[in-house]
MIDOSE-1310 file (N, C-alpha, C; in nm, 2 decimals, decimal comma, always signed):
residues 87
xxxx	+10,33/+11,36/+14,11/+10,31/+11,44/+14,22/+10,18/+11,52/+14,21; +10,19/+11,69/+14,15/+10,10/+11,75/+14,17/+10,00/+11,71/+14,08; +9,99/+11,64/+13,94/+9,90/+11,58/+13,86/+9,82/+11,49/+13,93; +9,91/+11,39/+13,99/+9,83/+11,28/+14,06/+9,72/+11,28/+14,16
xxxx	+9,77/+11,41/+14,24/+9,68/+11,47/+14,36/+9,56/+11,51/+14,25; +9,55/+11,58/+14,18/+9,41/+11,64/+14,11/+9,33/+11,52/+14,08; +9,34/+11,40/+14,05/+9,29/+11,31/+14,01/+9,26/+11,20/+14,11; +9,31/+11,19/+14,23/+9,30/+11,10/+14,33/+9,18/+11,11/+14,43
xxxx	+9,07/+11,09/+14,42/+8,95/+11,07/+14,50/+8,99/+11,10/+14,62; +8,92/+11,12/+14,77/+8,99/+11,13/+14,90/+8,85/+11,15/+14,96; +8,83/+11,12/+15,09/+8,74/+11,15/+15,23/+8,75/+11,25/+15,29; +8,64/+11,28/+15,35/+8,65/+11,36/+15,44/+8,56/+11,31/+15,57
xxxx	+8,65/+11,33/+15,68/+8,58/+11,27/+15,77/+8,60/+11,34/+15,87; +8,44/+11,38/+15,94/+8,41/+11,48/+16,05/+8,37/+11,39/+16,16; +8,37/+11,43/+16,28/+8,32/+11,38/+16,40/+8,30/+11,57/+16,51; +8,18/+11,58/+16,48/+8,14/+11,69/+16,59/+8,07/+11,60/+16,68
xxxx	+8,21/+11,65/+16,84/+8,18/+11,62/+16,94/+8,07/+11,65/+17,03; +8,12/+11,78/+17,07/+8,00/+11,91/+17,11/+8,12/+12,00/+17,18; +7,99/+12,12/+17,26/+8,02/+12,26/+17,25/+8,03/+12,32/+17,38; +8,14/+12,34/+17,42/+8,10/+12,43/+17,59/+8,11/+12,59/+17,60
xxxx	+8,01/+12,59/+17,70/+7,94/+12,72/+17,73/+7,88/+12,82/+17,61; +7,82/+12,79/+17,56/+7,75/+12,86/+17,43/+7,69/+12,98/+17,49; +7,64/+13,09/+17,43/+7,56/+13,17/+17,49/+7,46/+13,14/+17,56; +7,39/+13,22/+17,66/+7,21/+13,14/+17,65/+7,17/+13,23/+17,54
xxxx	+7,05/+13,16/+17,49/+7,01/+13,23/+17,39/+6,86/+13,23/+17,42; +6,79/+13,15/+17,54/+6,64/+13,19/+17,58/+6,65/+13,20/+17,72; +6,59/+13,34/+17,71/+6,56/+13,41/+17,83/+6,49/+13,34/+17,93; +6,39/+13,26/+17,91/+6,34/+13,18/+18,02/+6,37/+13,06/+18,10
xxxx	+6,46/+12,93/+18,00/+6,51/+12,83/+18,04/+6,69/+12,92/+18,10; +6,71/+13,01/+18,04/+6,85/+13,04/+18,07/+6,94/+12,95/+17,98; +6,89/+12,87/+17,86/+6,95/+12,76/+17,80/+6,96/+12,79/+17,67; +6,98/+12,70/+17,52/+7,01/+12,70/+17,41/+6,96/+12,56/+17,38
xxxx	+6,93/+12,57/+17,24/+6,91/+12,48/+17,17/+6,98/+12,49/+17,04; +7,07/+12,44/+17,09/+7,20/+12,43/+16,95/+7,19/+12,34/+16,85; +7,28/+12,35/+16,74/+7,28/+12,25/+16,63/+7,40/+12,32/+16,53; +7,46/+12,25/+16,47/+7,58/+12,27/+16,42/+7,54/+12,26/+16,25
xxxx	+7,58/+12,33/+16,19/+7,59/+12,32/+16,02/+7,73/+12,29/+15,99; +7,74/+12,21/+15,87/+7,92/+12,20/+15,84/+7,86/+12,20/+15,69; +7,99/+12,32/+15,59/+8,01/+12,36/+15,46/+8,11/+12,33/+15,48; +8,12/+12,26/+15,37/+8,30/+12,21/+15,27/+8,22/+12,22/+15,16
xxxx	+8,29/+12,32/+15,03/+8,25/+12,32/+14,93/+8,07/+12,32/+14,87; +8,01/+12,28/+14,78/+7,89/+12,25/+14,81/+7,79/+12,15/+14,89; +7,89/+12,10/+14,98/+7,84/+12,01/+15,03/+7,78/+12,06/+15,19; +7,68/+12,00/+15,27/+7,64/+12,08/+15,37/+7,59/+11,97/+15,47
xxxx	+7,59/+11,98/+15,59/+7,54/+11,87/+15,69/+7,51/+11,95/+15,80; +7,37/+11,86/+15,89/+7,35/+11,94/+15,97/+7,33/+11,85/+16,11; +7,35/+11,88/+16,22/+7,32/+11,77/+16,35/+7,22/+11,81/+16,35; +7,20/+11,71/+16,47/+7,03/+11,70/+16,51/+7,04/+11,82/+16,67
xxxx	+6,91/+11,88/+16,69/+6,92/+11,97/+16,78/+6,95/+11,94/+16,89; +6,99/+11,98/+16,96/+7,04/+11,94/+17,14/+6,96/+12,05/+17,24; +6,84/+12,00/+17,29/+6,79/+12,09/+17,35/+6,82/+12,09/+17,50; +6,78/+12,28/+17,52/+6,85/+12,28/+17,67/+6,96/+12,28/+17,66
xxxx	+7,05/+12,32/+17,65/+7,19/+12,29/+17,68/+7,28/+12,40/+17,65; +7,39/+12,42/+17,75/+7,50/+12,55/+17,72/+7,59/+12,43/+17,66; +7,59/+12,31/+17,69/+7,71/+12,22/+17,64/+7,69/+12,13/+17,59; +7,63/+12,13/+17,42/+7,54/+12,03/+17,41/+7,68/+11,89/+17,35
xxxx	+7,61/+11,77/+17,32/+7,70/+11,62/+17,31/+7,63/+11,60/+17,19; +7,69/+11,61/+17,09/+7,64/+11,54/+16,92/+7,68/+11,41/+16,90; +7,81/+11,45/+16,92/+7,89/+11,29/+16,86/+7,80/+11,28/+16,72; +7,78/+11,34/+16,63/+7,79/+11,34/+16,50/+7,91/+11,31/+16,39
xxxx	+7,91/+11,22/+16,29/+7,97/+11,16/+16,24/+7,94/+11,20/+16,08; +7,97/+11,23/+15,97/+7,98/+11,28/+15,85/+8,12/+11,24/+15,74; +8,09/+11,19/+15,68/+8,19/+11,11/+15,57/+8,10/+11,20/+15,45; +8,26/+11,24/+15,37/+8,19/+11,28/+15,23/+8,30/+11,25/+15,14
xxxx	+8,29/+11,19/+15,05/+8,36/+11,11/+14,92/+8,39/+11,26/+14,80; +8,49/+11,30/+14,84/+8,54/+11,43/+14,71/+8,63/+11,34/+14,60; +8,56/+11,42/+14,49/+8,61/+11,32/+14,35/+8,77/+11,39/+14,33; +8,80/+11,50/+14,43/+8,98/+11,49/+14,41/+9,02/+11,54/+14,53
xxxx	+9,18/+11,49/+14,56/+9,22/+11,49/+14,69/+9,23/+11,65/+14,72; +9,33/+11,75/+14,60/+9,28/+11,85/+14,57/+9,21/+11,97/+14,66; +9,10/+11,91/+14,66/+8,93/+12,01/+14,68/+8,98/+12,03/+14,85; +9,05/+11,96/+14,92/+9,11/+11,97/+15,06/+9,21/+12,08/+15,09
xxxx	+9,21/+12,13/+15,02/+9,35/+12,26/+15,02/+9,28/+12,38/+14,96; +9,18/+12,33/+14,89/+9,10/+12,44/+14,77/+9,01/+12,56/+14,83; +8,93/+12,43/+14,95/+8,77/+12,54/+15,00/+8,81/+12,55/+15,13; +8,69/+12,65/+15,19/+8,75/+12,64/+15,37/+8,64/+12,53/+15,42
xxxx	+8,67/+12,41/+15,53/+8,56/+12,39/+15,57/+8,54/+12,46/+15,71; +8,38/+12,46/+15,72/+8,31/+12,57/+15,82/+8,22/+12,49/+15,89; +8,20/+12,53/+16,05/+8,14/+12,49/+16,12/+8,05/+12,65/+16,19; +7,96/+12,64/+16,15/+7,84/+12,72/+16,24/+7,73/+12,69/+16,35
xxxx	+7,73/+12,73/+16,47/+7,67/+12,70/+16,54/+7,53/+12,80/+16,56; +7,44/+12,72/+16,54/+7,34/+12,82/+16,57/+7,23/+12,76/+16,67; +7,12/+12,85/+16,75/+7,05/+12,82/+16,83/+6,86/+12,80/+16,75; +6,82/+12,65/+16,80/+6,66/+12,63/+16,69/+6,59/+12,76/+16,69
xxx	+6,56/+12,79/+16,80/+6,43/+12,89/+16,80/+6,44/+13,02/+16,81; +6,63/+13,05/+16,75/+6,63/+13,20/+16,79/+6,59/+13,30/+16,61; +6,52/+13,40/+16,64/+6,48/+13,44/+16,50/+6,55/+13,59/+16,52
């Protein structure tokens, strides 16, 4: 049982869809340019930007191979949404 979990390899598998009504975050288009970061552990992935958009569509897809099943119970995984050009 619990030995076996520490030792058993396992997946992780993401699919970010997308996002509705996000802030605007530029004052001129009235719009965003979003993009999503995902942290599990040290691992990190990022989509591609979605410009324009309060509701942007990734359909982003992310597979990561953890060397124990374990590490799924262990870390938080995190999704951040941030906007390209806001400083």
């Amino acid at each position: 049982g619990f030995f076996l979990s520490k030792l058993i390899m396992a997946s992780l598998k993401i699919t970010i869809k997308r996002a509705r009504d996000l802030p605007v975050m530029d004052r001129r288009s009235q719009l965003a340019d979003a993009y999503v970061e995902t942290h599990f552990d040290d691992l990190q992935d990022k989509t591609d930007r979605y410009v324009r958009s309060l509701c942007p569509e990734w359909n982003h897809k992310v597979t990561w191979n953890l060397p124990r099943a374990s590490a799924l119970q262990e870390s938080p995984l995190e999704f951040k949404v941030f906007d390209y050009d806001f400083w």
